[in-house]
N, CA, C and O of each residue as an XYZ file, in Angstrom:
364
protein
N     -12.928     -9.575     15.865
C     -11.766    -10.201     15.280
C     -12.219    -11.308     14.327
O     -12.976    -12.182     14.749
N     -11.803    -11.310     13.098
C     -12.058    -12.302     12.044
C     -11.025    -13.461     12.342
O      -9.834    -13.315     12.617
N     -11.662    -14.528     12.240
C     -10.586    -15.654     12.182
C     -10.590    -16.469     10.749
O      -9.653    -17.261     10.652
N     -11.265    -16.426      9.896
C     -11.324    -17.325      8.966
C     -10.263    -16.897      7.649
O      -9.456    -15.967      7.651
N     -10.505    -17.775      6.652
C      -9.220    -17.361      5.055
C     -10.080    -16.705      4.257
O     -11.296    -16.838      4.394
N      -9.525    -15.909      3.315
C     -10.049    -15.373      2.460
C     -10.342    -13.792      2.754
O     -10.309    -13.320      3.890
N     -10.590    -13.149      1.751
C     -11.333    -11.891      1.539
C     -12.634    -11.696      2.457
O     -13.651    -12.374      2.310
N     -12.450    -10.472      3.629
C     -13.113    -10.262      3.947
C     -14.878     -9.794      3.268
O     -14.764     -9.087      2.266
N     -16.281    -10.063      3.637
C     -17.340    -10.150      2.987
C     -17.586     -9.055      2.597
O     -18.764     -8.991      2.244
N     -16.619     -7.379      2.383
C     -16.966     -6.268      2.339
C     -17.050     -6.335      0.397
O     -16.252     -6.931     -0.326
N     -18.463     -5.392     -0.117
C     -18.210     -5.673     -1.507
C     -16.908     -4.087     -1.754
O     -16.531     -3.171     -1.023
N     -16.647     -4.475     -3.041
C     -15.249     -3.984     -3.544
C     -15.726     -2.446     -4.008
O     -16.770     -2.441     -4.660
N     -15.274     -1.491     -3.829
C     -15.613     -0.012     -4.663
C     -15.423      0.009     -5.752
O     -14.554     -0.750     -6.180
N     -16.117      0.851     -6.649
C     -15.923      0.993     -7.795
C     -14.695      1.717     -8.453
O     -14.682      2.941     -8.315
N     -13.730      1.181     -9.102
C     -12.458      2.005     -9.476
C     -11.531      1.076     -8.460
O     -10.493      1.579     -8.029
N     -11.789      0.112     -8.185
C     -10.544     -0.263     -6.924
C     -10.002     -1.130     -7.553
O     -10.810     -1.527     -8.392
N      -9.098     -1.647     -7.625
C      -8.036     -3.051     -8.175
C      -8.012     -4.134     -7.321
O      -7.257     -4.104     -6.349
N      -8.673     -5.024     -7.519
C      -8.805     -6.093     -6.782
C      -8.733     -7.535     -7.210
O      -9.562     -7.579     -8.120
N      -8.272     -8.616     -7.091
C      -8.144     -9.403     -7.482
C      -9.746     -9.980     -8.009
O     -10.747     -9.624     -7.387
N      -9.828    -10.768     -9.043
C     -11.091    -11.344     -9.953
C     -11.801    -12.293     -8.495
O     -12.933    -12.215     -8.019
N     -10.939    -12.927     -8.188
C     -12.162    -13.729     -6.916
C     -12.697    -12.821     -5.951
O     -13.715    -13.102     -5.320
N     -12.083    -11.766     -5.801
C     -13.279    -11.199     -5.022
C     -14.214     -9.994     -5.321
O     -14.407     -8.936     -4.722
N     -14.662    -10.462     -6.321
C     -16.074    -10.002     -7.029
C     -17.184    -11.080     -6.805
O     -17.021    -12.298     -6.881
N     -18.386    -10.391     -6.503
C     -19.160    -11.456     -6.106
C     -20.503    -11.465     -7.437
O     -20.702    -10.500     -8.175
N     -21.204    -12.622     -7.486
C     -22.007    -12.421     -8.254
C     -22.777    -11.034     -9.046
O     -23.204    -10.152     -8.302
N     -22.931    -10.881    -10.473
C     -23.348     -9.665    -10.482
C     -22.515     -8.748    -10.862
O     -22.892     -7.852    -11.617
N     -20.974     -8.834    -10.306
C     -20.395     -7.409    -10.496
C     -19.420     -7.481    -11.854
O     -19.348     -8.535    -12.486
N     -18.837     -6.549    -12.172
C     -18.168     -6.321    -13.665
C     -16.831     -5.939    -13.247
O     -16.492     -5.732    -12.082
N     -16.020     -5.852    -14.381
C     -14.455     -5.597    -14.095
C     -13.771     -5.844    -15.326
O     -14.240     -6.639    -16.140
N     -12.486     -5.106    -15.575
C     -12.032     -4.682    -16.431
C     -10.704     -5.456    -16.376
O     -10.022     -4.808    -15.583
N      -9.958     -6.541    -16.820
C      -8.461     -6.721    -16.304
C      -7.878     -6.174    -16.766
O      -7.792     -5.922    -17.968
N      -7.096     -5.713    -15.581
C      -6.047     -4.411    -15.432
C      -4.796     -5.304    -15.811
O      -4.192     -5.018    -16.846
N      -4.390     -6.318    -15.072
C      -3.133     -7.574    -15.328
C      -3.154     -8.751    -14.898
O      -4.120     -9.031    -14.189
N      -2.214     -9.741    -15.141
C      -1.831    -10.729    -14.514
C      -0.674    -11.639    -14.110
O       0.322    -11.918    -14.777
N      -0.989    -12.026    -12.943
C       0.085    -12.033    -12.249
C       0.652    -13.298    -12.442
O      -0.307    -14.067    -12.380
N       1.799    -14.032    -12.666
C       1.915    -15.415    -12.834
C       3.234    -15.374    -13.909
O       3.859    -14.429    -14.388
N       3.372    -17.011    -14.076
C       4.690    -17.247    -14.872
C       3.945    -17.562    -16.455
O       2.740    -17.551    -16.705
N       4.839    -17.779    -17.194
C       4.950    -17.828    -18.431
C       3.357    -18.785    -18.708
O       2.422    -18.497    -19.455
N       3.486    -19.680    -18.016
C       2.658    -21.107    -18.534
C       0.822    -20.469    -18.119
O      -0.167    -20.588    -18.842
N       0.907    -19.778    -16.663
C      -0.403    -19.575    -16.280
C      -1.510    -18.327    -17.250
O      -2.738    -18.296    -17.329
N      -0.199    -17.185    -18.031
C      -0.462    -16.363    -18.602
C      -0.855    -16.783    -20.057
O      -1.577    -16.057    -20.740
N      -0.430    -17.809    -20.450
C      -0.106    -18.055    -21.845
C      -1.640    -18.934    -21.653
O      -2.301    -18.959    -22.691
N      -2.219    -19.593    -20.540
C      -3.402    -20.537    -20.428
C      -4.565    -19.456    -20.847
O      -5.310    -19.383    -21.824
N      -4.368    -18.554    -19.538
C      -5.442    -17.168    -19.699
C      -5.918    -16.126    -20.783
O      -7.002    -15.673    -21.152
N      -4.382    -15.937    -21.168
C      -4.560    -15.658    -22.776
C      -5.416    -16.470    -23.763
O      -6.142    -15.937    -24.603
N      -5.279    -17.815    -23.600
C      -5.637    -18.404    -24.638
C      -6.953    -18.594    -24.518
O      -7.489    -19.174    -25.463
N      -7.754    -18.206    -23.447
C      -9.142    -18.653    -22.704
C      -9.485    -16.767    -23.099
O     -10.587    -16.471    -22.638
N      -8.960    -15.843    -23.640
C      -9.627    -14.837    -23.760
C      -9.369    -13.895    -23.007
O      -9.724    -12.741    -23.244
N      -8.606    -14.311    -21.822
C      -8.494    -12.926    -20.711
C      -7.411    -12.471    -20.752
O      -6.413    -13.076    -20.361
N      -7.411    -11.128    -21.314
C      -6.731     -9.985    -21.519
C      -6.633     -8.431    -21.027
O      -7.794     -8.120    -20.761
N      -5.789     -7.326    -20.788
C      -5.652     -6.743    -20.111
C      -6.788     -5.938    -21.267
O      -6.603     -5.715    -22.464
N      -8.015     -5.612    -20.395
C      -8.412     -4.242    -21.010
C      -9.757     -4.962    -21.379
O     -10.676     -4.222    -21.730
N      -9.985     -6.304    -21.343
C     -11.110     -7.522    -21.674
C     -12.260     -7.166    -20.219
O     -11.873     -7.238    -19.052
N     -13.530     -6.829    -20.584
C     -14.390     -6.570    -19.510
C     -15.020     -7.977    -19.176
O     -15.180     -8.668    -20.182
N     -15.412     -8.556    -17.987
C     -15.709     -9.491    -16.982
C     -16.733     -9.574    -16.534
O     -17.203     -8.496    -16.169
N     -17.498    -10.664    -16.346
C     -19.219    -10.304    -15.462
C     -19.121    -11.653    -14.789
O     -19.114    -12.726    -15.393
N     -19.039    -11.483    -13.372
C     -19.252    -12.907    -12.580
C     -20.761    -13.205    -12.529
O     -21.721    -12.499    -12.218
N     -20.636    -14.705    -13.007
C     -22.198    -14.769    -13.602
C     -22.777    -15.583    -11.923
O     -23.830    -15.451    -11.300
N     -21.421    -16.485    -11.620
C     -21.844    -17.096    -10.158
C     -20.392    -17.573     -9.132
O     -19.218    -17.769     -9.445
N     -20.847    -17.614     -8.300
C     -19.606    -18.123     -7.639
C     -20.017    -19.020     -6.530
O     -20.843    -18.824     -5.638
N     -19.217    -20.109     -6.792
C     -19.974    -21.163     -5.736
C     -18.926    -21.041     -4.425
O     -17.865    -20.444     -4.240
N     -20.026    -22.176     -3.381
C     -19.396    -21.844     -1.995
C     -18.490    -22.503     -1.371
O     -17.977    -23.394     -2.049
N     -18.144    -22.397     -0.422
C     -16.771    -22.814     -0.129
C     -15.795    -22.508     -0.651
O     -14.876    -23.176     -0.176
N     -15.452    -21.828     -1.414
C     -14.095    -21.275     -2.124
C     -13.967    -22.315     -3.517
O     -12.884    -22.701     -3.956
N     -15.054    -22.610     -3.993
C     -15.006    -23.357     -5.398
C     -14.559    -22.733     -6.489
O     -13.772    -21.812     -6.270
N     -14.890    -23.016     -7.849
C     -14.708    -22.200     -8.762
C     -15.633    -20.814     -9.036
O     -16.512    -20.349     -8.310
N     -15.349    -20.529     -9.775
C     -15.644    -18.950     -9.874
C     -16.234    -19.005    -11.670
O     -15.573    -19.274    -12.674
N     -17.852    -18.601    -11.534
C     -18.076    -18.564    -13.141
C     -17.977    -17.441    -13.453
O     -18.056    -16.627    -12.533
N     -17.780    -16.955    -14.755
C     -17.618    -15.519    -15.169
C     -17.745    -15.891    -16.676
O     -17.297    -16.921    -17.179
N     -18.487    -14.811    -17.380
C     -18.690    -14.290    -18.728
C     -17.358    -13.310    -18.636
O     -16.834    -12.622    -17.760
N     -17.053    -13.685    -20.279
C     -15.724    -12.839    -20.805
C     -16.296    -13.114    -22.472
O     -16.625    -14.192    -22.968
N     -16.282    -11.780    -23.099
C     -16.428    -12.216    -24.860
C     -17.490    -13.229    -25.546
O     -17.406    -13.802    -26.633
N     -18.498    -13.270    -24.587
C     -19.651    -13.842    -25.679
C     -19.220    -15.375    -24.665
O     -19.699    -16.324    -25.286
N     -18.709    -15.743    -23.737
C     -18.306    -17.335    -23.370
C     -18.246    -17.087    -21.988
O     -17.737    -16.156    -21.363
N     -19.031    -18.366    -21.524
C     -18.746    -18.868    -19.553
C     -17.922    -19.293    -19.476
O     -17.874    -20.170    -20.339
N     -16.954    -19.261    -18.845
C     -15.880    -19.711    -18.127
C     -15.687    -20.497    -16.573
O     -16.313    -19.753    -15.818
N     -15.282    -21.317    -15.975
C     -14.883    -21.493    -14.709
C     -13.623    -21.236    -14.973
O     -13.006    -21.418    -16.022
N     -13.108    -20.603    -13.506
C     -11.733    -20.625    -13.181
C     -11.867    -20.710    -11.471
O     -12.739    -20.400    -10.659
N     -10.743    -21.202    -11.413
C     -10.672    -22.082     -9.961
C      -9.958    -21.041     -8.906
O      -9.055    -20.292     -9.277
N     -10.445    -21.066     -7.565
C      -9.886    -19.653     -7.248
C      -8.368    -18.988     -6.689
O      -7.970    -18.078     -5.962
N      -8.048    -19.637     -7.193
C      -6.310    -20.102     -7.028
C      -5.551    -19.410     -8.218
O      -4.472    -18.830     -8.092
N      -6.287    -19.554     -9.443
C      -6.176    -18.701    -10.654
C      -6.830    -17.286    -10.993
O      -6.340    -16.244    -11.428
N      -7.858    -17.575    -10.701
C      -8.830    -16.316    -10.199
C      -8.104    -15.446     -8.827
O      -8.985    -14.731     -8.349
N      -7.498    -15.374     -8.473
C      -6.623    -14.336     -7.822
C      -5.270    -14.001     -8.481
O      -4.619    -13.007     -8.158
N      -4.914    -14.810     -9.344
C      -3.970    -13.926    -10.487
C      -4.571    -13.194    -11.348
O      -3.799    -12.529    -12.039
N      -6.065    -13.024    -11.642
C      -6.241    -11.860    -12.305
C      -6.624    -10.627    -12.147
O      -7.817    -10.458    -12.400
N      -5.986     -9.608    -11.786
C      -6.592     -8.016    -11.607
C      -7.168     -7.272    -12.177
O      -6.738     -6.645    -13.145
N      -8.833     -7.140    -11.444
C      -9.348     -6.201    -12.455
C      -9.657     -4.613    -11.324
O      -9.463     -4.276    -10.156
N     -10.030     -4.243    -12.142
C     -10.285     -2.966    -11.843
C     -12.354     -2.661    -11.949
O     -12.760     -2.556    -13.107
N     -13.398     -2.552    -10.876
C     -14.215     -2.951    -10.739
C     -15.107     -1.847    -10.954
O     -14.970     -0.872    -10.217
N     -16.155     -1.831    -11.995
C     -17.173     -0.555    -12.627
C     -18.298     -0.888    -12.283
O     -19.267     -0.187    -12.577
């Protein structure tokens, strides 16, 4: 029996839709969508992430910190609160 938060430590299949935080270092992904109101979409947009935009988590720190990721030639942090509004789809 698991007791703790978060995404269990299993890594994600390839072709599966899964939210962007739980990709772990290393892996790639495609955003499929995102989930959120006007203001959070219009941020993400403007930072480059778009439906169909490929993803490479370059690191992810511990404790549930931010989340680094390459998108378009640029590092990014996103915090993982935001990083679960984005769905990618994982290659």
């Amino acid at each position: 029996m698991r007791r703790g938060k978060g995404p269990a430590k299993i890594p994600p299949e390839k072709g599966s839709i899964v939210p962007l935080a739980y990709l772990r270092p290393g892996d790639e992904g495609v955003i499929v969508s995102i989930i959120g109101g006007r203001g959070i979409l219009r941020r993400l947009v403007d930072l480059g992430l778009t439906p169909g935009t490929k993803v490479f988590v370059v690191k992810s720190s511990p404790f549930h910190g931010p989340l680094e990721i390459a998108v378009r030639g640029s590092d990014l942090a996103l915090g993982r609160g935001v990083a679960m509004k984005v769905l990618v789809e994982v290659i």
